[in-house]
N, C-alpha and C positions, 0 to 999 in steps of 0.2 A: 789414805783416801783423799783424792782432790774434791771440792766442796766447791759450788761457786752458786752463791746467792746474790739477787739483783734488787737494790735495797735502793728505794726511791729512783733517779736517774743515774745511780752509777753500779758499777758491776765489782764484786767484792771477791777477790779470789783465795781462797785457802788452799795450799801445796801441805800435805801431812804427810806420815807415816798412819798407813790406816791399820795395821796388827798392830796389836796390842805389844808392848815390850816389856822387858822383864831384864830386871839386872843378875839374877842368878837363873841363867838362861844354863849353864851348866848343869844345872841338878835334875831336870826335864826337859830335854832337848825333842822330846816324843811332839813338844808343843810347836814347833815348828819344823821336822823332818820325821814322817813318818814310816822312814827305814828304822828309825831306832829301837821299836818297840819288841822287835824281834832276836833283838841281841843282850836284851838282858835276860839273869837267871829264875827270876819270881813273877807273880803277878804284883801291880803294885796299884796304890789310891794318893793322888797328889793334889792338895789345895793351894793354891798359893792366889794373895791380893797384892795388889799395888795402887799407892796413893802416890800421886805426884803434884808440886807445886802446890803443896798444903795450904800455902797461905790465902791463895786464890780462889773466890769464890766460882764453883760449876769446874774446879781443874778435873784431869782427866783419873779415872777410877777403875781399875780394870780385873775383874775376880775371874778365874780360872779352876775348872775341877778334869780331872783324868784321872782315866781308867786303863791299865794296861798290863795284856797279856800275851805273856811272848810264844805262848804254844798253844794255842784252839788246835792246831794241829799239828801233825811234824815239819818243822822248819815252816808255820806259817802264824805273823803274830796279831793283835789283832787291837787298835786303841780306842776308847772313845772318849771325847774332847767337850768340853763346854766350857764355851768364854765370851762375859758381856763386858761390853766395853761401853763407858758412860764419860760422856766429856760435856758438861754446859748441861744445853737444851737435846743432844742428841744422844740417843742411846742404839746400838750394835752390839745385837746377838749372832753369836756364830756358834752352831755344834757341826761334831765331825767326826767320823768313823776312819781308821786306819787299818790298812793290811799291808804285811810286809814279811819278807822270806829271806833265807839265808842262801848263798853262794856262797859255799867256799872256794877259795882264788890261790891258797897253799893251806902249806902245816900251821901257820904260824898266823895269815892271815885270814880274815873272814870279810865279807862284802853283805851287803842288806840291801835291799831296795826297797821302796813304799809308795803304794798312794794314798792319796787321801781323798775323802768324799765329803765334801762340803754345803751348810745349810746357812746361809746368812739373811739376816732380815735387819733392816733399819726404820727406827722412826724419831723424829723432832718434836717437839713439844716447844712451839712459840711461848707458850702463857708463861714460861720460868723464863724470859728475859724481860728486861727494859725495853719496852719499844719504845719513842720517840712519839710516835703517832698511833695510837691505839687500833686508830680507826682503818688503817693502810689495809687495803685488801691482799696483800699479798702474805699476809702474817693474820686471816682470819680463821684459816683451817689449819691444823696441823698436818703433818705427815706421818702416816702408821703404815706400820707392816707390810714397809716395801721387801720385796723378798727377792732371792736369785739362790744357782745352786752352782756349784765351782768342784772341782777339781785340781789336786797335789800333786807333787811327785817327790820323792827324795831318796837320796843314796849315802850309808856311810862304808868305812872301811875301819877295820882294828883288829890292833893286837892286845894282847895284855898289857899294852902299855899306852898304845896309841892312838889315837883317834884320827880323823878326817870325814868331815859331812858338807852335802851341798844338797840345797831344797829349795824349793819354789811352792808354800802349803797352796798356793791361790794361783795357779798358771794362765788361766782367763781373764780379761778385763772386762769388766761388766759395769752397765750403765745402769743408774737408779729408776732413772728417769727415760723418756723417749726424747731421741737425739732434738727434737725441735722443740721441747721443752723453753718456752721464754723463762719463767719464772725460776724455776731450781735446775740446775746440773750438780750429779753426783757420780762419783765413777773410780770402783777398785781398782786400783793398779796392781799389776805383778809384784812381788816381793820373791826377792833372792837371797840366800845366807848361803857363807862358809864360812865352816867351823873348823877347828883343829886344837888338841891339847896331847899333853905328855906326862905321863904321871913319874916321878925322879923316886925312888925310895932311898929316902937319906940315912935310915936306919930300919931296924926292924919295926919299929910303933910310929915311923915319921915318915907321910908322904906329902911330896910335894907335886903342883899340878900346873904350868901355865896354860895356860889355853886363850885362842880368841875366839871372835866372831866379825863377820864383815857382812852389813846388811847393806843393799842397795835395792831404792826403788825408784822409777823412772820421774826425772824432773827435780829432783833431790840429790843432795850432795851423798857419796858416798860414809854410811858409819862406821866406825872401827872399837869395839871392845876388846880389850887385856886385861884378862884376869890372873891372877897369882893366889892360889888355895894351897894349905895345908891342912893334911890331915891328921890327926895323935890319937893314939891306941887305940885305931878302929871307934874314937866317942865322938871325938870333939873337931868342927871344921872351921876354919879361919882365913879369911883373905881380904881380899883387895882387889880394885876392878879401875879402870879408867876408861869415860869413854871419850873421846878425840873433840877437842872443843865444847865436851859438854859437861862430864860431870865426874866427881871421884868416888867412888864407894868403897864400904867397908862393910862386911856381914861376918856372922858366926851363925853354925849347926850344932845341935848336939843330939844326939842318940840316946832316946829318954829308953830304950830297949833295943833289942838288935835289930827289929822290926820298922820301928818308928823313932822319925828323924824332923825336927822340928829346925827352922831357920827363922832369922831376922837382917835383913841389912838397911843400910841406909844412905843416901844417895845427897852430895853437895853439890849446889851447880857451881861449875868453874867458869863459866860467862856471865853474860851482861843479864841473865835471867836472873840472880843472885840476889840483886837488888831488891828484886819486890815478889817474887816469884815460891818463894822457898825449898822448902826441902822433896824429897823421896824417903818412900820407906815401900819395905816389901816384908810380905812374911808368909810363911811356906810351910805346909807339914804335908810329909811323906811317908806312906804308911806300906811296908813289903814285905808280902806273905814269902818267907824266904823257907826252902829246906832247908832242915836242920844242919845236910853235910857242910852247907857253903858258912864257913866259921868267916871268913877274911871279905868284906862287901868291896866291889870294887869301885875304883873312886875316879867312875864316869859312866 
């Protein structure tokens, strides 16, 4: 999200990442590409929270729930999405419905496409900061229940072994406020992701999984995630993640039943945020109503 509040005689700009992000972005991709939803075997129910910059009073907090099923009908799937996002004084809610279909493109490969339907609302709560001047008219109302409504798209491709996704969940750029707004400007920008991973079977009970992610949104440097996951006999999941000038993680899964899959990782920043900034942590449960035939869960 770009942010720009005009705080006594000067203008105060904030450049963000306004989605929500997620360092095991591999385990629910449905949250940003909603071709995914269609190419798994079950229906499934995914929690996952994020705490980042612990140490920091009002750091950003972002809880996540989804719902998703990949046949409402033949070859057509169907997700829905709910995700608030809390940083400081301002809080963003977004829900979202997904549809998405299968192409097949050969024997081997499969194609997905998805949109997605979008409900975002923003509001600010001055009274949870320091203000300087109490008295400042510009900080005497809050802001509630700004609202807009947006549109996705996304496409992946795979085999039993391989992936590739590219998505845009927010394709519209949408203004908070009316363009002659003096006091607040606020305004979505497009987000873009490509994805890819490869799953290695090193033995029969040991898979091994690189994958990335490249997120770019406009006015921001481009991101880049590298993950390295393993998985052992169908229980237990383990990796490692870096993201490029920002931070190193480390997470483990395990499969408390074939159905329900529980994670944790943890996030070190490798910059100058380190200092005073602290940590990330994330944790995740996922729950998949799987038929019985599918013995082997695929691991993407």
């Amino acid at each position: 999200m770009k942010k720009f509040f005009i705080i006594l005689f000067f203008s105060f700009k904030i450049f963000s990442q306004q989605e929500g992000m997620f360092t095991q972005y591999m385990v629910n991709p449905s949250f940003f590409n909603p071709a995914y939803t269609v190419t798994k075997n079950s229906p499934s129910f995914y929690i996952q929270q994020r705490q980042q910059w612990d140490e920091l009073e009002g750091s950003p907090k972002t809880d996540f729930f989804s719902y998703q099923h990949p046949s409402i009908f033949e070859n057509l799937g169907f997700g829905l999405n709910i995700i608030n996002d809390k940083l400081g004084p301002v809080n963003e809610f977004n829900a979202s419905i997904d549809f998405s279909t299968l192409v097949r493109v050969s024997d081997k490969w499969n194609t997905s496409v998805g949109l997605k339907l979008s409900y975002n609302n923003l509001s600010v709560n001055f009274n949870l900061l320091n203000i300087y001047n109490p008295t400042d008219p510009y900080f005497q109302s809050n802001i509630e229940n700004l609202s807009y409504f947006n549109i996705g798209i996304g496409f992946f491709i795979h085999n039993e072994t391989t992936y590739f996704g590219f998505s845009s969940p927010s394709i519209l750029k949408q203004n908070y406020f009316e363009n002659d707004s003096f006091l607040y400007k606020a305004s979505d920008e497009q987000h873009y992701y490509l994805t890819a991973g490869h799953v290695i079977n090193l033995s029969v009970n040991i898979k091994l999984k690189p994958s990335f992610i490249i997120r770019h949104v406009s006015d921001l440097p481009m991101q880049y995630d590298l993950s390295l996951n393993t998985f052992f006999y169908d229980k237990f999941i383990l990796g490692t993640s870096y993201r490029l000038n920002s931070s190193l993680s480390a997470m483990a899964g395990f499969y408390l039943s074939k159905s329900l899959l529980i994670g944790y990782s943890h996030d070190s920043e490798t910059n100058r945020l380190k200092n005073f900034a602290g940590n990330n942590s994330e944790f995740f449960l996922k729950w998949e109503i799987r038929p019985k035939e599918i013995i082997n869960p695929r691991f993407f």
